[in-house]
C-alpha positions in Angstrom: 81.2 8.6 -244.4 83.2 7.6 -241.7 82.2 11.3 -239.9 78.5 10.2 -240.1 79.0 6.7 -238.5 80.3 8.4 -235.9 77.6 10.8 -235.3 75.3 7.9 -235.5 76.8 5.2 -233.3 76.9 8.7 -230.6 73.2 9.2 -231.3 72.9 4.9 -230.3 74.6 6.1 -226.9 72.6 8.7 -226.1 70.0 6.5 -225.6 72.1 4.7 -223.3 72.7 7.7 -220.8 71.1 6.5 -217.5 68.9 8.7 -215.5 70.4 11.5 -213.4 74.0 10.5 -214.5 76.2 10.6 -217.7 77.9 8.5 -220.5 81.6 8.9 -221.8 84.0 7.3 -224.2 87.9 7.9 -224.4 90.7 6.2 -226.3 94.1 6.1 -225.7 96.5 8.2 -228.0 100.2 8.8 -227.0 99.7 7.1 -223.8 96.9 9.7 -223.0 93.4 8.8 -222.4 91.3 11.4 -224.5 87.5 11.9 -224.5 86.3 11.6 -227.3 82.2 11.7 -225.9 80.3 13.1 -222.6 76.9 13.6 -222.1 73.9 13.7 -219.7 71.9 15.4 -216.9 74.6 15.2 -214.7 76.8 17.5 -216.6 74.9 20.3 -216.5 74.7 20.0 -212.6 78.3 19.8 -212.3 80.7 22.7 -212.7 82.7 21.1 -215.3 81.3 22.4 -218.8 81.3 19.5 -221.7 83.7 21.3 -223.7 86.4 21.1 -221.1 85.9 17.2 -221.3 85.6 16.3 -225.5 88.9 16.2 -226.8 90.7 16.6 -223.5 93.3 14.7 -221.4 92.3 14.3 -217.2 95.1 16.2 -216.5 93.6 19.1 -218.2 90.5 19.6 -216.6 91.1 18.0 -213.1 93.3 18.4 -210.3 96.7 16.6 -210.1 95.9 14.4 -207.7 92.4 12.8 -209.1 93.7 12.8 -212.5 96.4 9.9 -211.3 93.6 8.0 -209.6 91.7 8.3 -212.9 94.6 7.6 -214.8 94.7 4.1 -213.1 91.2 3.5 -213.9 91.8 4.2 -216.8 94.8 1.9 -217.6 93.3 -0.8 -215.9 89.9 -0.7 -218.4 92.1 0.2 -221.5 93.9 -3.7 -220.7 90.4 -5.3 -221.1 88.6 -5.0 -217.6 86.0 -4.1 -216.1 86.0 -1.2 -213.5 83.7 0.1 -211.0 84.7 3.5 -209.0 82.9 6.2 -207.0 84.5 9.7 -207.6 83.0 13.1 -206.9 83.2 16.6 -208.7 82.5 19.1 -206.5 80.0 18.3 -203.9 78.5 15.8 -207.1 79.4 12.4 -205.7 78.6 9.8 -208.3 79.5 5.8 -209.2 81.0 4.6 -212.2 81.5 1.8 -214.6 84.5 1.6 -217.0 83.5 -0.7 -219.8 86.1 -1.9 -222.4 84.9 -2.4 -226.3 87.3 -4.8 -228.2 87.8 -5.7 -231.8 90.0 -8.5 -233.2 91.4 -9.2 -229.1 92.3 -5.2 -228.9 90.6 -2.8 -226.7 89.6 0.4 -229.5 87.7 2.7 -226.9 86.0 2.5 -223.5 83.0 3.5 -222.8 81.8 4.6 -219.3 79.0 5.1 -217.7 78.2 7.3 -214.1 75.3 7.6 -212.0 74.6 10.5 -209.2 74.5 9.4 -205.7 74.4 12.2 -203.7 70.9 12.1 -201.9 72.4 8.1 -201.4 75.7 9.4 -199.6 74.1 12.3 -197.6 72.2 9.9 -196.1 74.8 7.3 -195.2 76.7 10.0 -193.5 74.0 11.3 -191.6 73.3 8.2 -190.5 76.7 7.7 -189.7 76.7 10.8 -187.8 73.6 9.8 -186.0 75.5 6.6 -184.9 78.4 9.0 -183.8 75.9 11.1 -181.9 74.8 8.2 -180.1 77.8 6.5 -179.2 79.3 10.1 -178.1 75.9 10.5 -175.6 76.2 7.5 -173.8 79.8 8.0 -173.4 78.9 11.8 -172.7 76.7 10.6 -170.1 79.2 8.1 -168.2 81.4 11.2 -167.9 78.8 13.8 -166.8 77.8 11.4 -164.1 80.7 10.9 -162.8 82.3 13.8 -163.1 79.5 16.1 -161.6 79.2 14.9 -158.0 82.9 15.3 -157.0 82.8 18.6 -158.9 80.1 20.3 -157.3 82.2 19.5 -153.8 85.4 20.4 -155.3 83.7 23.8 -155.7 81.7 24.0 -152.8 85.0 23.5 -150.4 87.0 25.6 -152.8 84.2 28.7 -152.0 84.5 28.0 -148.1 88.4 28.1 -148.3 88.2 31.4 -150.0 86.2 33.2 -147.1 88.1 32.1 -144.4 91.9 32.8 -145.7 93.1 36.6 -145.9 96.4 35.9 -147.7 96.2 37.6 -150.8 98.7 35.1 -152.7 96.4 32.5 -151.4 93.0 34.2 -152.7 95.0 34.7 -156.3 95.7 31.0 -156.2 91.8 29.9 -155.1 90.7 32.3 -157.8 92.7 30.5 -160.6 91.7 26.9 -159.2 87.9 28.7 -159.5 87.8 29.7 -163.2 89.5 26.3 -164.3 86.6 24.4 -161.8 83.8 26.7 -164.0 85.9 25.4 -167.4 85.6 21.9 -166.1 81.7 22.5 -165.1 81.0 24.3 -168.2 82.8 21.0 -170.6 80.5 18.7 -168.1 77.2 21.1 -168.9 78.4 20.6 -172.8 78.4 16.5 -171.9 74.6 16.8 -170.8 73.3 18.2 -173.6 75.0 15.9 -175.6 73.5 13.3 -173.8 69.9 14.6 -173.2 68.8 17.8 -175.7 65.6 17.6 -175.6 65.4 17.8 -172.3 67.6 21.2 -171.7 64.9 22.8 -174.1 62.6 25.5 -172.3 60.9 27.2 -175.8 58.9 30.5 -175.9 57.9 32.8 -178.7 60.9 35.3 -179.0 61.8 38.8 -180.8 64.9 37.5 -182.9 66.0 41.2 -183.6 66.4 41.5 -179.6 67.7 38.7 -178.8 71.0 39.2 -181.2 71.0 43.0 -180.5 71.0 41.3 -176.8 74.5 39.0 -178.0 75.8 41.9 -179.8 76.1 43.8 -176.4 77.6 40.8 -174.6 80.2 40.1 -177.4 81.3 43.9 -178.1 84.0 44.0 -174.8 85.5 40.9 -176.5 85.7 42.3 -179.8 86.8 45.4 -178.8 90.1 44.4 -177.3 90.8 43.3 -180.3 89.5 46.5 -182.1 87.0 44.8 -183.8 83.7 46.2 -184.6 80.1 43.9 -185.4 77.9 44.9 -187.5 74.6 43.8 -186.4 72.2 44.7 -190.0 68.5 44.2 -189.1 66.0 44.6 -191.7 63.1 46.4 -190.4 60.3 44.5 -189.5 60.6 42.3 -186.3 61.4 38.4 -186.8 59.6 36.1 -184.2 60.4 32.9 -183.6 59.4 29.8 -181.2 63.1 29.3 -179.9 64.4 28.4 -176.8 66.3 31.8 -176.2 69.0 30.5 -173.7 69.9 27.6 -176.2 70.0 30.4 -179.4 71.8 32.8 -177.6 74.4 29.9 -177.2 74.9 29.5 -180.4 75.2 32.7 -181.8 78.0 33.5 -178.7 79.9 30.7 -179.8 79.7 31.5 -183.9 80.7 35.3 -182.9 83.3 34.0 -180.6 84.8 32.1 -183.4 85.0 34.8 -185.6 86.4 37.1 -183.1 89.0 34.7 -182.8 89.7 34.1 -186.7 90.1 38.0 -187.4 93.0 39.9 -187.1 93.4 42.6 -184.6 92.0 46.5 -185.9 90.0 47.5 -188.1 88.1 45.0 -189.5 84.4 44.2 -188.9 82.0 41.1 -188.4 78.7 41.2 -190.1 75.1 40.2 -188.4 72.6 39.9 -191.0 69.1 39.1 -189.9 66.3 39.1 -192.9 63.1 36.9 -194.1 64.4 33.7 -195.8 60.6 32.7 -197.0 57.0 33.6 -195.7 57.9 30.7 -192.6 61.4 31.3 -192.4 64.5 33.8 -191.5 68.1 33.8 -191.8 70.8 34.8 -190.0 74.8 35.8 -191.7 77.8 35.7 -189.6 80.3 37.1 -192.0 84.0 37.5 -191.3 87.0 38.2 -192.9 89.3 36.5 -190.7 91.6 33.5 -191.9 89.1 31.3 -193.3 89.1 27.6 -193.4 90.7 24.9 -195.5 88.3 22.5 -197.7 89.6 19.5 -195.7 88.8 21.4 -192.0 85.3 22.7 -193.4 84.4 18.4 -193.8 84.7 18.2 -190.5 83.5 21.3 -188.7 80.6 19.2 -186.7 82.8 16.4 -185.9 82.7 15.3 -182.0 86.0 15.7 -180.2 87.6 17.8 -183.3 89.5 21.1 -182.9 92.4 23.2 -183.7 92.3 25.1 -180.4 94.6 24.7 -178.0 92.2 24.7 -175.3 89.0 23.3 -177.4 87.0 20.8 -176.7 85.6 20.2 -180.0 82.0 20.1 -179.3 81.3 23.4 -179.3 79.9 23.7 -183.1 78.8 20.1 -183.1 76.3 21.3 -180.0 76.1 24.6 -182.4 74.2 22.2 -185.0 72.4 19.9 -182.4 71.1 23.3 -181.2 69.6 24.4 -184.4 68.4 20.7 -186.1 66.3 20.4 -182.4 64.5 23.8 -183.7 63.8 22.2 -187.0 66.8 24.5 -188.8 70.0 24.3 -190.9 73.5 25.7 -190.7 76.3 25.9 -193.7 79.6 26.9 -193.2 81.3 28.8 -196.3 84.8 29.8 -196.2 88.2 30.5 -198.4 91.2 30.8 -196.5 92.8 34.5 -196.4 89.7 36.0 -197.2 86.8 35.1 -194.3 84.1 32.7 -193.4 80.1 33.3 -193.7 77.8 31.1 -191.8 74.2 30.8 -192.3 71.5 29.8 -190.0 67.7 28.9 -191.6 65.4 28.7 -188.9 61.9 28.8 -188.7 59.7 32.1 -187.9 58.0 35.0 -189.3 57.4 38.7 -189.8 55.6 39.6 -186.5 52.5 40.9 -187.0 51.6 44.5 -186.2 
């Protein structure tokens, strides 16, 4: 009798489930909390199946580290309050509510309730990267400014020296001052199109398949000292695309360059794929199978002023994604560490037509 109850009173909370979210119960036996109920469309969107959950302690189907946070959720509804947490399962980020059901003064279960908020916290941080963007382009802007008119003399004099002196040990020294002056005007050019994008666009309708082949041939002596091949795999029919081809082949140097960098030396091979995403847009692979890159580094790939390079600036992929949004695309890093990285650009374009 007491079996049917049961599947009756979880019949009454099914109807309960909210929209786009789920509903669970666990009591506490042996000092573990147990689930003894989980259900709803949020479930099946996640990666954890229901049958990891029923019957199941959080240390058994979560990581170490989220299973204590739970754990003190937990605790605190199981003494007779209320609780209200966000939490996330795999990209799924969601907000819950830990309610407490007492009998007699003594909590006997609690039952929770979660509701997905993805869309909800996408937005607030690309709004908050927005606000970043901005802050970063009027600070960009100060620098540029004042950085550019003494460089552009520093250079100019630096030229004049290095016609008129005939030391060699001199003109070894003015050409080392030179390539660090082009490093500093190259961070200062990165600073203007921080500041102003739209206005550094010049777009044309371009061959896609020429202009990587074009990359390709730039990047190969680079790659080559390190006895690394690239793979450029076209499929066969020409891609066209309304592009500004400078600003493209910018990005493509710098996501090459990357993976140049991430792979070891000999032997090993980075893959260009180019092919027809849908009938109004294409895609392009960057795969590697250098070191990879850790879950909490991927976060913050496009973050301003971030880098692990000795000598980076950090804006160099943030500019990579400006680049691509101004041409109405996407790009999405994938990576696992000691096995390689795969980046994919979506952009928009077409077959051309024969």
């Amino acid at each position: 009798m007491e079996k049917n109850d049961n599947k009756a009173l979880d019949n009454d909370y099914r109807d309960l489930i909210p929209r786009n979210g789920f509903l669970f119960k666990f009591i506490k036996k042996d000092n573990d909390f147990i689930h003894t109920f989980v259900e709803g469309d949020f479930i099946t969107k996640s990666i954890t199946p229901t049958a990891m959950v029923i019957g199941k302690k959080l240390s058994d189907f979560l990581p170490m580290k989220q299973a204590l946070i739970k754990q003190r959720f937990y605790e605190t509804a199981w003494n007779g309050e209320t609780v209200n947490y966000e939490g996330e399962v795999g990209d799924i980020h969601y907000v819950a509510s830990l309610n407490p059901l007492m009998v007699n003064g003594e909590v006997t279960e609690v039952i929770g309730t979660a509701i997905d908020i993805t869309d909800k916290k996408r937005n607030e941080n690309k709004l908050l990267e927005l606000e970043k963007l901005a802050v970063v382009g009027e600070l960009a802007a100060g620098i540029a400014h004042e950085i550019r008119n003494p460089l552009t003399s520093i250079i100019g004099f630096t030229q004049i020296i290095s016609e008129r002196v005939d030391d060699a040990s001199i003109h070894e020294y003015l050409g080392i001052m030179m390539r660090e002056l082009d490093r500093i005007n190259s961070i200062v050019n990165e600073f203007m199109f921080i500041a102003k994008p739209d206005e550094t666009m010049k777009v044309s309708t371009n061959n896609i398949n020429s202009l990587i082949a074009d990359v390709n041939k730039f990047m190969e002596p680079q790659s080559n000292l390190k006895g690394i091949r690239i793979n450029f795999d076209s499929q066969s029919e020409e891609i066209t695309a309304v592009c500004d081809q400078n600003l493209m082949k910018q990005v493509l140097i710098n996501l090459i360059q990357n993976s140049i960098e991430a792979t070891e030396e000999n032997g090993e091979e980075i893959k260009i794929s180019l092919g027809q995403a849908s009938d109004e847009k294409f895609f392009i692979h960057i795969t590697d199978k250098g070191n990879g890159i850790t879950s909490d580094r991927l976060k913050r790939l496009f973050e301003p002023f971030y880098t692990t390079k000795e000598k980076g600036t950090g804006l160099g992929l943030m500019i990579c994604r400006r680049i691509i949004e101004l041409h109405q695309g996407t790009i999405e890093f994938k990576s696992d560490v000691g096995t390689g990285t795969e980046v994919t650009i979506i952009l928009p374009g077409k077959v051309a037509s024969t």
